[in-house]
N, CA, C and O of each residue as an XYZ file, in Angstrom:
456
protein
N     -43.201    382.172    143.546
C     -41.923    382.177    142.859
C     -42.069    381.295    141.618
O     -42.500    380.149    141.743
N     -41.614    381.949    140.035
C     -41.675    381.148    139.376
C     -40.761    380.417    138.919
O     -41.069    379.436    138.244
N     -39.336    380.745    139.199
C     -38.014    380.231    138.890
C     -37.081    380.267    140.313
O     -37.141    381.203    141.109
N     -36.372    379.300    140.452
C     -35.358    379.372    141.487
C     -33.729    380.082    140.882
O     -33.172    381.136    141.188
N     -33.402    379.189    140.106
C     -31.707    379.841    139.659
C     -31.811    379.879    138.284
O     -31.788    378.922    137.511
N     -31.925    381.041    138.036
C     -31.754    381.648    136.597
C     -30.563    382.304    136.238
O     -29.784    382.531    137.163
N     -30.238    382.669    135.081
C     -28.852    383.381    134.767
C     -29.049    385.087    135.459
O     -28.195    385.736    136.063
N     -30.108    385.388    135.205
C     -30.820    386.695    135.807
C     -30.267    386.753    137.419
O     -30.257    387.759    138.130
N     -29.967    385.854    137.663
C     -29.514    386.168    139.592
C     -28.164    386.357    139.296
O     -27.444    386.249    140.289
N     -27.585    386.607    138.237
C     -26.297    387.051    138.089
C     -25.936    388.340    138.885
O     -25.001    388.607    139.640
N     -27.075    389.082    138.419
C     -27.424    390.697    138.691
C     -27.077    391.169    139.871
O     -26.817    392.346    140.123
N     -27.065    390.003    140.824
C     -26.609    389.882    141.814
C     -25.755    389.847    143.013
O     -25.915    389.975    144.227
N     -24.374    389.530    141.852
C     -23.328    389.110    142.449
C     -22.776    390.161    143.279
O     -22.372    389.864    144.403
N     -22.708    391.411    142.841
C     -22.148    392.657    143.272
C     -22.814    393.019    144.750
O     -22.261    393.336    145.803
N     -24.008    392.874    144.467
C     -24.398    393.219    146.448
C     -24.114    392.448    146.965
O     -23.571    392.683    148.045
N     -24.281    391.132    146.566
C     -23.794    390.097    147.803
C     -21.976    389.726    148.063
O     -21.689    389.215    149.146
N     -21.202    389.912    147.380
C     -19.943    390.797    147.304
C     -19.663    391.696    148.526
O     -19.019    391.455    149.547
N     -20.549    393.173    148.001
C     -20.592    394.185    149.024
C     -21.321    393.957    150.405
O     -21.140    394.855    151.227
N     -22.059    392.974    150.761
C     -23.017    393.106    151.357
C     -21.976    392.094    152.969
O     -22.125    392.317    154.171
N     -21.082    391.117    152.347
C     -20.292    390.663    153.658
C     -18.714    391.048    152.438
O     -18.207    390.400    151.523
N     -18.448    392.195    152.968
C     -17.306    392.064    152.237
C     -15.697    391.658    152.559
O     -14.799    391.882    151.748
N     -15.476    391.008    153.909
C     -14.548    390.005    154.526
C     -14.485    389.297    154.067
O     -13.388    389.068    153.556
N     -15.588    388.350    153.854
C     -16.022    386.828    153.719
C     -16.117    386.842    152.462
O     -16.050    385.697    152.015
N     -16.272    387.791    151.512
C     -16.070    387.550    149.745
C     -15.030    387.916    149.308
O     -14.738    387.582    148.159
N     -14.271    388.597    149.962
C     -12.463    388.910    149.789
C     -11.944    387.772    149.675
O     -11.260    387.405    148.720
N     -12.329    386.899    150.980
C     -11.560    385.443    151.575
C     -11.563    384.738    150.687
O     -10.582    384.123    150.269
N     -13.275    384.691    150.006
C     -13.491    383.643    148.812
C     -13.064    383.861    147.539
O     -12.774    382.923    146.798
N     -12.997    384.947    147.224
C     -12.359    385.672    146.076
C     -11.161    385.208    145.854
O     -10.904    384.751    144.741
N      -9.983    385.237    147.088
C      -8.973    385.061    147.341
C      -8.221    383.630    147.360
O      -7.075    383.227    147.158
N      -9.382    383.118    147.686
C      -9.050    381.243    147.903
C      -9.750    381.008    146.058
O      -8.880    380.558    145.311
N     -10.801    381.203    145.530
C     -10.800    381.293    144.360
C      -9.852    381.946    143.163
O      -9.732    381.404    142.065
N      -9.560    382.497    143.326
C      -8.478    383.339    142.200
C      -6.803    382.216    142.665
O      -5.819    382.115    141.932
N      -6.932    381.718    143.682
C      -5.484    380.906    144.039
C      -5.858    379.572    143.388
O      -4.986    378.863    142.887
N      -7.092    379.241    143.393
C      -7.413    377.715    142.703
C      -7.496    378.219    141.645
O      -7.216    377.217    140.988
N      -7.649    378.938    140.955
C      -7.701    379.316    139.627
C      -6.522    379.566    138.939
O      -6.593    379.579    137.710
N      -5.144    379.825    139.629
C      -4.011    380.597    139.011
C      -3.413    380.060    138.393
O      -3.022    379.037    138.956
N      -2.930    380.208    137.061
C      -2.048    379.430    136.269
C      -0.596    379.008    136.002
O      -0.057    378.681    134.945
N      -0.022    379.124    137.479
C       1.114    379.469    137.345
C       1.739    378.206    138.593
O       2.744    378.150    139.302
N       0.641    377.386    138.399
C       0.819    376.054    139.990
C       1.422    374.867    139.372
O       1.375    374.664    138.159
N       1.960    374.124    140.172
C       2.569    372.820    139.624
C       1.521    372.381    138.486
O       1.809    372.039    137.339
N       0.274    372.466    139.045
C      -0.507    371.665    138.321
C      -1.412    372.651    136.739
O      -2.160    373.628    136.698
N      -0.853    371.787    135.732
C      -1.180    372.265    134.619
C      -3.090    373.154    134.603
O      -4.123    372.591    134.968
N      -2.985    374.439    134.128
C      -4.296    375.003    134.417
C      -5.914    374.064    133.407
O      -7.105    374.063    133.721
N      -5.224    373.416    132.232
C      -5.542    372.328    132.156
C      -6.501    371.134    132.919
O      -7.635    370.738    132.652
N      -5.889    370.886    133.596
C      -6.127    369.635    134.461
C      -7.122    370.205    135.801
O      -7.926    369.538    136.452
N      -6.730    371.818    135.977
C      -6.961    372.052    137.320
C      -8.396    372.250    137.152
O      -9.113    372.134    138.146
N      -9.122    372.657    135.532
C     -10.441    372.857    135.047
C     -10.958    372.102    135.180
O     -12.012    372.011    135.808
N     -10.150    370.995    134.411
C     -11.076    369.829    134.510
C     -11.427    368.537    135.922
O     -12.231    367.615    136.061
N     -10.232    369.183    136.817
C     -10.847    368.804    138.357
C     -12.420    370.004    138.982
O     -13.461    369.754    139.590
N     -11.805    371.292    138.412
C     -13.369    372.163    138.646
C     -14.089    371.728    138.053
O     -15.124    371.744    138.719
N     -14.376    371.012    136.537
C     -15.719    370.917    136.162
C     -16.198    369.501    137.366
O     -17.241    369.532    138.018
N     -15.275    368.466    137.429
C     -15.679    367.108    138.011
C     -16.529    367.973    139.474
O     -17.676    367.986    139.921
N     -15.442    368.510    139.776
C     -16.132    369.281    141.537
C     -17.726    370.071    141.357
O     -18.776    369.913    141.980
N     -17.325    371.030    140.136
C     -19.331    371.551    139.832
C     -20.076    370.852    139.486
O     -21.211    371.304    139.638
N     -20.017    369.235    138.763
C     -20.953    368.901    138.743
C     -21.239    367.788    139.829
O     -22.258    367.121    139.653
N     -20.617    367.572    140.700
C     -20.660    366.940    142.019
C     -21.483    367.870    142.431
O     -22.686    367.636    142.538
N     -20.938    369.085    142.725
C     -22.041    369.891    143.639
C     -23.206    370.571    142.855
O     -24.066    371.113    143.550
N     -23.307    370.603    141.876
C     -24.342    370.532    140.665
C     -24.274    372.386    141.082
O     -25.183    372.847    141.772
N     -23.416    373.078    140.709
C     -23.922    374.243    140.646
C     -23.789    374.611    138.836
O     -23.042    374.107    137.998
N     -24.552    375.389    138.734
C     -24.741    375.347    136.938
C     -23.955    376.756    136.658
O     -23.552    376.856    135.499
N     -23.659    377.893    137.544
C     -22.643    378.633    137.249
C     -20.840    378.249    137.078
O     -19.871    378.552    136.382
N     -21.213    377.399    138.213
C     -19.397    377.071    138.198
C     -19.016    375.971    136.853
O     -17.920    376.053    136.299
N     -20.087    374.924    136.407
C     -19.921    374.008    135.396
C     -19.976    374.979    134.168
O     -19.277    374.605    133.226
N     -20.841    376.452    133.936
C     -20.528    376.554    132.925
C     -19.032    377.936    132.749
O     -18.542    378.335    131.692
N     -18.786    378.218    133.696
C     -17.609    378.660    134.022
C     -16.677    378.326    133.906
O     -15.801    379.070    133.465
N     -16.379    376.727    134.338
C     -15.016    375.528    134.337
C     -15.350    375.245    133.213
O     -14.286    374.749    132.842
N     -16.034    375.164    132.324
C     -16.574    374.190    131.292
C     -15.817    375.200    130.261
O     -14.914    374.673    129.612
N     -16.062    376.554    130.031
C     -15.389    377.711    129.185
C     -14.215    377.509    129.509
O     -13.499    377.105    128.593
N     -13.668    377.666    130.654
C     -11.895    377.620    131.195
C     -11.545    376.426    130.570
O     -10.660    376.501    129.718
N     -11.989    375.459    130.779
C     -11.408    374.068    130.229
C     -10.926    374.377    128.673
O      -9.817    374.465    128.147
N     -12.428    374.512    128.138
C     -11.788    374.855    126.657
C     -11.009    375.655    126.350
O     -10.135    375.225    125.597
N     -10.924    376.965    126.692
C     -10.028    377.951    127.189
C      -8.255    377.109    126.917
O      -7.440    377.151    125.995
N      -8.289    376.553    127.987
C      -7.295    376.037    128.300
C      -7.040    374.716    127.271
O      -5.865    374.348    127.294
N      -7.884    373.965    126.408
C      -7.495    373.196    125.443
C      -7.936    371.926    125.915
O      -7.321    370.934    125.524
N      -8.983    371.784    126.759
C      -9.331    370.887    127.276
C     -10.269    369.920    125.971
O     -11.109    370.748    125.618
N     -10.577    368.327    124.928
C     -11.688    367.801    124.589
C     -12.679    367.703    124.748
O     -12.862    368.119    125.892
N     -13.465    367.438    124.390
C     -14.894    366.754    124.361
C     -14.390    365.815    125.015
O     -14.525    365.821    126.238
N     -13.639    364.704    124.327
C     -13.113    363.182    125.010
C     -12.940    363.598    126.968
O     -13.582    363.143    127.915
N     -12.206    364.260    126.946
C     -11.898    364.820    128.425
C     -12.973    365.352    128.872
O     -13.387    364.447    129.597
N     -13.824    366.307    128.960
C     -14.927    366.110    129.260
C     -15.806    365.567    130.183
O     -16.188    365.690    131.347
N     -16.050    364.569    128.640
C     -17.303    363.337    128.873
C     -16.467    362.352    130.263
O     -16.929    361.970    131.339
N     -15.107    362.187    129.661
C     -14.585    361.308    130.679
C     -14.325    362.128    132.106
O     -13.840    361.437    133.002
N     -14.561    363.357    132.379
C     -14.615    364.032    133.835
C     -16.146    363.742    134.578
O     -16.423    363.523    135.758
N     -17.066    363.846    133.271
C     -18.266    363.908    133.935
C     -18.769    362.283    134.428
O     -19.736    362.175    135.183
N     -17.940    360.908    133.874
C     -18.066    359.429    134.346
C     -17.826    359.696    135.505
O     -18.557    359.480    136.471
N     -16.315    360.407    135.487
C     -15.499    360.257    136.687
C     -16.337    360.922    138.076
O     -16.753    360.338    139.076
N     -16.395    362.293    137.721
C     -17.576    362.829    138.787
C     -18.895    362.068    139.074
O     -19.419    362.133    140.186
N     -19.349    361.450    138.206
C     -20.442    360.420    138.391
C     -20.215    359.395    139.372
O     -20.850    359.391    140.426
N     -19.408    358.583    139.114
C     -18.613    357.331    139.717
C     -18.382    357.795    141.315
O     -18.828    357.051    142.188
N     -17.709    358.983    141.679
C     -17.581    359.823    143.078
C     -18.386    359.922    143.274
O     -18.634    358.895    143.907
N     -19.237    360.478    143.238
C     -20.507    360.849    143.391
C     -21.160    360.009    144.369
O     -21.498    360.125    145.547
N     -21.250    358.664    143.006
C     -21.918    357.527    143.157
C     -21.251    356.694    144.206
O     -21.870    355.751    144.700
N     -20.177    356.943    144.534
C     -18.996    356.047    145.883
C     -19.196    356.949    146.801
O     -18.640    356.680    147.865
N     -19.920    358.142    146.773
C     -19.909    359.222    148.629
C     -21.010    358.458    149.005
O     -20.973    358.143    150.195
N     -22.343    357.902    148.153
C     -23.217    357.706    148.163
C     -23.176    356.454    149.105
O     -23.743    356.307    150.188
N     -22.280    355.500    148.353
C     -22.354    354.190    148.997
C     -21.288    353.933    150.668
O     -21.293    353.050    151.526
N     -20.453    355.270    150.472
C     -19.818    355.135    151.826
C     -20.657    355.812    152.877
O     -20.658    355.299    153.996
N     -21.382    356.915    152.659
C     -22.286    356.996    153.761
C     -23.265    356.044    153.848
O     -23.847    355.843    154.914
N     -23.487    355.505    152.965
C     -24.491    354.006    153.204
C     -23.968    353.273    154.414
O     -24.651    353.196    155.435
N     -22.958    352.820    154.334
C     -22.462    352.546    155.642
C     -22.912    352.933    156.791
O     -23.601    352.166    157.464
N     -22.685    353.854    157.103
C     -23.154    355.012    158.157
C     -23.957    354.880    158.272
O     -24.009    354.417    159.412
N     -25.570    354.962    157.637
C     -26.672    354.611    157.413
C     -26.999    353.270    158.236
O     -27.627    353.185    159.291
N     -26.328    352.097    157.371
C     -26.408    350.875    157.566
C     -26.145    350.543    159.431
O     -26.822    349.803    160.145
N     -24.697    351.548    159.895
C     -24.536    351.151    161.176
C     -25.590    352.049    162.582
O     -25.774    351.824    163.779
N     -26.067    353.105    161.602
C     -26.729    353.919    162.819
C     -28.501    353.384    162.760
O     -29.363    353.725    163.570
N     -28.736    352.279    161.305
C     -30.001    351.538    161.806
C     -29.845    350.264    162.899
O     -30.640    349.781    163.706
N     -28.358    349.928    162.525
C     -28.513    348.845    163.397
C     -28.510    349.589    164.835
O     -29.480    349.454    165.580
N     -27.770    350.111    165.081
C     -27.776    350.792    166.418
C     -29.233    351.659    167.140
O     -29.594    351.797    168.309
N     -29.888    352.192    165.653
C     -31.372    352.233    166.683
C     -31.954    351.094    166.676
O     -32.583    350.863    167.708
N     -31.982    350.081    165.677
C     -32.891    349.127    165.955
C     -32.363    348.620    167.439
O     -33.121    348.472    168.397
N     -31.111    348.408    167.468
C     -30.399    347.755    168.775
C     -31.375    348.313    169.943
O     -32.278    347.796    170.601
N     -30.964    349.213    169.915
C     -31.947    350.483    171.132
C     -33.299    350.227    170.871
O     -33.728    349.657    171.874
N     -34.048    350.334    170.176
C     -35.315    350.011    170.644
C     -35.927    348.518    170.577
O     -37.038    348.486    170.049
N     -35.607    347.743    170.847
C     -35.735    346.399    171.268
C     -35.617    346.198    172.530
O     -35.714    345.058    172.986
């Protein structure tokens, strides 16, 4: 394999669509409702919580997807840069709260094997 995720796996989308088509209705469905512009929350704002969420989960379709909608929707540069701190900063705090977790399940094997 010489590439993993290219824009070329776009080509894609349609069989895997057809291929469980319950389960891409559902998602379709729960997607097109986070997407709708017509929610308390300005469609605005709701982009720029999707871009913070794609680049948390680092998918490079949905960031450059939210990233068009944002502007779309009238979103800055300034706004932006300041989603992608913000997603950073989360990121960087899931990191340190499962540290915890970490921290209590070494003490607990070390406990145990002593």
């Amino acid at each position: 394999m010489t590439e993993y995720q290219t824009p070329k796996d776009r080509a894609f989308t349609n069989l895997l669509l057809k291929s469980a088509p319950q389960e891409s209705a559902a998602f379709m469905n729960l997607k097109h409702s986070a997407e709708r512009t017509d929610g308390v929350i300005p469609i605005k704002y709701r982009e720029l919580m999707s871009v913070a969420v794609a680049l948390t989960t680092q998918c490079g379709y949905c960031i450059e997807a939210h990233i068009n909608n944002a502007v779309q929707a009238g979103a800055s540069r300034e706004e932006i840069a300041e989603t992608v701190f913000i997603a950073a900063a989360l990121r960087a705090g899931g990191a340190v709260g499962t540290g915890l977790m970490a921290m209590r399940l070494f003490e607990e094997a070390s406990s145990s094997s002593q």
